[in-house]
MARMAR-481049 format. One record per residue (C-alpha): x, y, z. Coordinates in Angstrom, 2 decimals. Layout:
residues N
X	Y	Z
...
end
This chain:
residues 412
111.20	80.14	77.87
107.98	81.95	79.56
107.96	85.87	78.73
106.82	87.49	82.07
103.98	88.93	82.19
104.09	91.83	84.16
108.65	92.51	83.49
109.95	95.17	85.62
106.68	96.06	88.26
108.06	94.53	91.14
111.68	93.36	92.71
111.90	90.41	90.70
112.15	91.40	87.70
115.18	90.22	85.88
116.31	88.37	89.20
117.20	84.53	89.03
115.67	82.25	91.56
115.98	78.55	91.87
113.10	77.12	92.96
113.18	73.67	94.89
110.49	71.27	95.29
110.52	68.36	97.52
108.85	65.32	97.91
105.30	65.99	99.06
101.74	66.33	98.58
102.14	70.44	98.71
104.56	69.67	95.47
101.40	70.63	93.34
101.37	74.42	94.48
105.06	74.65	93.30
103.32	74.95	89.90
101.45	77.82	90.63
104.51	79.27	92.62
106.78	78.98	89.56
104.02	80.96	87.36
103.69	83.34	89.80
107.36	84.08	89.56
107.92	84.25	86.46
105.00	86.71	85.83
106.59	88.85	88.29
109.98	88.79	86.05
112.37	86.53	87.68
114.19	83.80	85.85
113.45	80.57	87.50
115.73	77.82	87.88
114.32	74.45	89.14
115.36	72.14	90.65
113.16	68.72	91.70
114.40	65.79	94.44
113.92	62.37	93.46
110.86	62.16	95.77
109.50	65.08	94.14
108.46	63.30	90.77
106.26	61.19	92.64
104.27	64.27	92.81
104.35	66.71	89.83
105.44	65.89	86.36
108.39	67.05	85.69
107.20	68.62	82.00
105.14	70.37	83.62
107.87	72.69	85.89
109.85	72.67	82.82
107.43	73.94	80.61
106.38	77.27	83.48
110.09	78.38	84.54
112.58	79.78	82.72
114.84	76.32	82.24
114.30	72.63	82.17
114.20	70.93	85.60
117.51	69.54	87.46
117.19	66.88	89.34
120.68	65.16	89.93
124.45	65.65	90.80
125.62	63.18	88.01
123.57	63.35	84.84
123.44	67.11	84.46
125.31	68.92	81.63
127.15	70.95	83.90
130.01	68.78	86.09
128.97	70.98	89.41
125.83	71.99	88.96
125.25	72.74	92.84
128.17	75.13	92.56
126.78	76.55	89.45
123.05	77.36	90.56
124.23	78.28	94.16
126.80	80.72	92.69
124.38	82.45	89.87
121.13	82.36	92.54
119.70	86.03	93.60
117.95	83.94	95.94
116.58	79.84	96.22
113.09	79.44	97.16
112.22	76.08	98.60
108.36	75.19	98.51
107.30	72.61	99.56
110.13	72.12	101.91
109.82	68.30	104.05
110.99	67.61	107.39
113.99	65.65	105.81
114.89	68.90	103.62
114.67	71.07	106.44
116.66	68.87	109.03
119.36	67.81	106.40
119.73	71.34	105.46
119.88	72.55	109.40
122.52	69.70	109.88
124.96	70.62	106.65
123.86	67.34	105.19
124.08	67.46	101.09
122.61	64.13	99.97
121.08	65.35	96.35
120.96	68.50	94.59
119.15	70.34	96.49
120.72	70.38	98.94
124.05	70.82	97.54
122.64	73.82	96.43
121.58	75.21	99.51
124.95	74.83	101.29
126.92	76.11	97.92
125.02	79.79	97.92
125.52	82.70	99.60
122.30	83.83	98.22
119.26	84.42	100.42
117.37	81.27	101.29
113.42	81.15	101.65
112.03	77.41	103.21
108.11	76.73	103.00
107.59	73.85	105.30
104.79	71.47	104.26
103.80	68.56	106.35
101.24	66.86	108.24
100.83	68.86	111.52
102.07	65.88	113.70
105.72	66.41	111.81
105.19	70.06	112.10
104.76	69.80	116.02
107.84	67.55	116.34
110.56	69.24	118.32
112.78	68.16	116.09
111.33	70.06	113.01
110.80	73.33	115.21
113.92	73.10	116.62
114.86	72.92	112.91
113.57	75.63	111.77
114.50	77.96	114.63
118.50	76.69	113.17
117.68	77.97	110.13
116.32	81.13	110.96
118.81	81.91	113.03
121.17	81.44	110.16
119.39	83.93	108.69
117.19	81.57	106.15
113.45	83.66	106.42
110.99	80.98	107.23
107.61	81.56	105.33
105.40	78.78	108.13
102.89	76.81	107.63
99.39	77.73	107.83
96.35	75.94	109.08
93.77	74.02	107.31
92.83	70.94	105.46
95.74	68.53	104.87
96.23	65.31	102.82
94.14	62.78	103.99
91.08	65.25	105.21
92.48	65.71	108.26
92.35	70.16	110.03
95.20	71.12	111.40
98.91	73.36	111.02
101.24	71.83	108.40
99.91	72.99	105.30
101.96	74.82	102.43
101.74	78.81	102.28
99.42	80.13	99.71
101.30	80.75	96.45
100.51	84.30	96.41
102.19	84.25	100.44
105.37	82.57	99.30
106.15	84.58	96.12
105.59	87.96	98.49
108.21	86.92	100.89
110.47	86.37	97.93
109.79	89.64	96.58
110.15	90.76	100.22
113.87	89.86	100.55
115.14	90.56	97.19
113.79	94.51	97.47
115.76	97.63	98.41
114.65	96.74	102.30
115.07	100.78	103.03
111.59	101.12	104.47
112.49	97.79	106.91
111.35	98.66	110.45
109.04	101.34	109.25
105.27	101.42	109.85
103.38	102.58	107.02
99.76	103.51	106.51
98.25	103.56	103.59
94.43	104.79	102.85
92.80	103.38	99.68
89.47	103.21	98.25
86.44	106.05	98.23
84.57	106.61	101.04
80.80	105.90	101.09
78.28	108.40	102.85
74.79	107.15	103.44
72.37	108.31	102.28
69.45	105.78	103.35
70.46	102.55	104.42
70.41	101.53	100.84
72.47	104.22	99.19
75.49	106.44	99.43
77.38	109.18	97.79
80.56	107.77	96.90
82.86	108.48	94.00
84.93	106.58	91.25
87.97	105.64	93.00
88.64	102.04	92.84
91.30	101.77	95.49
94.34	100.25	92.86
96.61	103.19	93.32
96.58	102.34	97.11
96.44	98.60	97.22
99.75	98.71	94.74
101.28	101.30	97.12
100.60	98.77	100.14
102.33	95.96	97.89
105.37	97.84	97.12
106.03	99.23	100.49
105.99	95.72	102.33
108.10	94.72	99.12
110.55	97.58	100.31
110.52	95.75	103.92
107.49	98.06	105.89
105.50	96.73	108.16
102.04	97.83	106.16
98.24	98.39	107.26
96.14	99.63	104.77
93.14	101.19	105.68
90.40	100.42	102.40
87.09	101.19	101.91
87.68	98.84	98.93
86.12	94.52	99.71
89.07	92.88	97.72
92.26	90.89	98.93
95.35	92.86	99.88
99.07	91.69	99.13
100.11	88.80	101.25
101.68	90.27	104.71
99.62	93.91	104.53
97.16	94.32	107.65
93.76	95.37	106.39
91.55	97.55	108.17
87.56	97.80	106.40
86.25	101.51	106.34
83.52	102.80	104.77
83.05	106.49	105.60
84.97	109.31	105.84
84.27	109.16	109.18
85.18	105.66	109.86
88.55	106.20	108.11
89.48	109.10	110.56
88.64	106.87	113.00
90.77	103.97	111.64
93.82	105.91	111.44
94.22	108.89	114.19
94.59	106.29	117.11
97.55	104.96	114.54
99.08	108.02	113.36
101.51	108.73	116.25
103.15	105.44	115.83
103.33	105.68	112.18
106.83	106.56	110.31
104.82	107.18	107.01
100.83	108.24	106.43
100.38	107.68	102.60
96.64	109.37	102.11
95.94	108.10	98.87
92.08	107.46	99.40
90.05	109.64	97.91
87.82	110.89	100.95
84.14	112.44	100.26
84.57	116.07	101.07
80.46	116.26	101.32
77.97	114.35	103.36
74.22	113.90	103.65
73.34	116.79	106.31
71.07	113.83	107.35
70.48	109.78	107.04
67.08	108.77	106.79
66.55	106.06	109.12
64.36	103.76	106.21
65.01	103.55	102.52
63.28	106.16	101.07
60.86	105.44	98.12
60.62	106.24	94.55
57.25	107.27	94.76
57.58	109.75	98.02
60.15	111.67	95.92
62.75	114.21	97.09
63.45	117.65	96.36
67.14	117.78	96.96
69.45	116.60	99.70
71.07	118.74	101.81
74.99	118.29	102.31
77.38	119.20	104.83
81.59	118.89	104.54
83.54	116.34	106.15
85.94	116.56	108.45
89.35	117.07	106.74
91.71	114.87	108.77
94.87	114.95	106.85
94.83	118.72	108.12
94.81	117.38	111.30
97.66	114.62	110.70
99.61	117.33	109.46
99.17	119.79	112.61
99.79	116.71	114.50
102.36	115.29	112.60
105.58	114.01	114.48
109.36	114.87	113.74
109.45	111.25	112.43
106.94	111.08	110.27
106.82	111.55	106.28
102.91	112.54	105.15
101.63	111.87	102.24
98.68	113.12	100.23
97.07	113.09	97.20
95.83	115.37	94.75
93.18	114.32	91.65
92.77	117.65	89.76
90.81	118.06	86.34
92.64	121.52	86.19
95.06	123.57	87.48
96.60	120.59	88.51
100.22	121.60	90.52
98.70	124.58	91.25
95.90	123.16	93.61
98.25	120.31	94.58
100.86	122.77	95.90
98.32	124.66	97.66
96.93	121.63	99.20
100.26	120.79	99.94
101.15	124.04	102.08
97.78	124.36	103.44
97.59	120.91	105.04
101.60	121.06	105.78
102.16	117.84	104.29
106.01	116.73	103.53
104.80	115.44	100.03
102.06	115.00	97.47
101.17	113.32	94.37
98.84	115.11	91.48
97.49	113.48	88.64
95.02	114.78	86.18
92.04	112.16	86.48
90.63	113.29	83.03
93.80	112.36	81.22
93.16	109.05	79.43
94.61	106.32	80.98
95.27	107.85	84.45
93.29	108.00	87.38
90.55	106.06	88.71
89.98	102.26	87.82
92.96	102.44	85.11
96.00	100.13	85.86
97.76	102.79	84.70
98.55	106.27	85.91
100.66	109.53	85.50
101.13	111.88	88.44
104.15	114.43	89.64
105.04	114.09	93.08
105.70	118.05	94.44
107.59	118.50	97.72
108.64	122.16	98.61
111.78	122.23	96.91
111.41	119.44	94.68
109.05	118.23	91.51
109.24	114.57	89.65
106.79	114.00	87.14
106.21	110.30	86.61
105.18	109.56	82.93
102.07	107.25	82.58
103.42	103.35	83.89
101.69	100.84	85.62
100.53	101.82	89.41
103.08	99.39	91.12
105.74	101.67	89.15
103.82	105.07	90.20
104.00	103.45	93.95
107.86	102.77	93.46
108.16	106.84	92.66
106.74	107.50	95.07
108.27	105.70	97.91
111.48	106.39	96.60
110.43	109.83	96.89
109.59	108.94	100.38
113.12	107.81	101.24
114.37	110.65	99.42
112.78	112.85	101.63
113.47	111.30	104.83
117.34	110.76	103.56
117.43	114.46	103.30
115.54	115.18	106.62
118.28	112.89	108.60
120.89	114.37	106.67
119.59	117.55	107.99
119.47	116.78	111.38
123.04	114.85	111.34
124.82	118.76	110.17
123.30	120.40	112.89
end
């Protein structure tokens, strides 16, 4: 069986999912889906329809998930295997999922294993619809699908692009990374669903010329894994990133680059915003002035002149709503919970996280990272774990906080 490689960093660790693949050209990116799964922790059951070996070897699945391939009702070890997959599934995945999947499954139609499985669990169901976009416009399909969701069953859609055959249009398969999100997505805690959350990430650049800046060493991965986890957790996510790299599947991106633009990016937001998680680290000094052309090695300069930046966050916390949970950040080389709890009071946030960036291991461009999360009455110190755990403190610190804010308000 494959070892994970990442056990316990996200919501699927130690969760079983059966994984069904149908009959269709998509069938190829099941492969990557069923890696992708089992990095993440989960134990992956799959299952293939007859169509589907037209398509993928079956070796192949058997050889990335946790268990050899099922394919039948008859020739199986177990006499009900539908039963026994439906009952033991945290949750069946179906990608790719054809127009004769989806319309059997909207109708209560079991005609092979898979679908005998789907109708046999009470488990949550995710469909990926793959087909050419002809099918996928049918009225029959979308009508379909629109059973199915309203049955609850979340519906990852098809995207647009190239399909079998060369031709452009809607029909094609989720990305793998897309898919294995939504799964993540619906087997999490879901207490942050309905929430907006911001989250800052990356260090801001401040010209200089319009070839260089004054920047500093943060690489944005304490941010981008916060993002992750909270749309895990069911948040409706826009991360605001100095930082040019892909975000999680289903987190809004919004590209910054000074301290400036970043204030920008996020005050029209903040109102709206249940939680602000500031975990950018924002220049606190800026060229007094820009030159307007590069300037040259051989003209020299003396010294450049620096002003501060605004400090926003104090202004998100004068501003900040009855709603809303704020969130900074704190990298200290010393004195660490001291200057975190005075930045803390002083910018009247509701929480902040301090880590010691000169510890080995922690702080900028490690995977890794150690921090304690200080409220005003409360202090959790997070040993050194991988940043999708530190993100998980934190947000449950979030809901901790909020939890005891309602609370709160209910005794009044």
């Amino acid at each position: 069986m494959p070892t994970p490689a990442n056990p316990g960093l996200s919501s699927l660790a130690n969760k079983r999912v059966v994984l069904g693949v149908c009959g269709g050209i998509a069938a190829y990116k099941a492969v990557e889906v069923a890696r992708r799964l089992v990095d993440a922790g989960a134990h992956v059951a799959p299952i293939m329809t007859n169509a589907a070996h037209r398509f993928i070897g079956e070796t192949t699945l058997s050889a990335l998930c946790s268990e050899p391939v099922q394919k039948s009702l008859w020739d199986e070890t177990s006499p009900i295997p539908h039963t026994k997959l439906g009952q033991g599934a945290d949750l069946i995945v179906v990608a790719p999922a054809t127009a004769r999947l989806l319309g059997s499954y909207a109708a209560g139609i079991s005609n092979d294993l898979l679908t005998a499985t789907l109708l046999a669990t009470a488990a949550p169901v995710v469909v990926c619809p793959a087909m050419h976009t002809e099918m996928w416009e049918h009225p029959a399909v979308q009508e379909n699908l629109a059973t199915l969701a309203r049955r609850g069953v979340t519906v990852v859609d098809a995207e647009p692009g190239r399909l079998a055959g060369g031709d452009i249009g809607h029909g094609r398969l989720a990305a793998p990374a897309t898919i294995v999100a939504e799964v993540e997505r619906c087997l999490g805690p879901n207490d942050l669903a309905g929430m907006q959350v911001i989250v800052s990430a990356g260090g801001t650049q401040e010209a200089i010329d319009p070839v260089r800046v004054i920047t500093n060493r943060s690489t944005g991965k304490q941010g981008y894994a916060l993002a992750a986890a909270a749309y895990a957790r069911g948040a409706q996510v826009t991360l605001v990133s100095t930082v040019d790299q892909p975000a999680h599947p289903g987190v809004e991106v919004v590209r910054v680059e000074s301290a400036a633009d970043m204030q920008a990016a996020i005050m029209p937001l903040a109102a709206a915003a249940h939680v602000i998680i500031m975990a950018a680290a924002v220049a606190d000094f800026r060229p007094a002035s820009v030159a307007e052309n590069k300037i040259k090695k051989g003209d020299g300069i003396d010294a450049i002149a620096l002003q501060r930046t605004h400090d926003f966050l104090v202004d998100l916390g004068a501003q900040k709503p009855a709603h809303q949970t704020l969130v900074g950040f704190a990298a200290e080389t010393q004195d660490l919970e001291a200057n975190a709890r005075g930045k803390l009071e002083r910018k009247k946030l509701d929480l902040i996280v301090a880590n010691d960036v000169s510890m080995d291991g922690a702080g900028f461009a490690h995977d890794t990272n150690q921090v304690v999360i200080l409220s005003e009455n409360n202090r959790v110190v997070v040993p050194m774990a991988n940043k999708r755990v530190i993100s998980d403190a934190v947000l449950d610190a979030v809901v901790q906080q909020r939890a005891s804010i309602a609370s709160s308000v209910n005794d009044r």
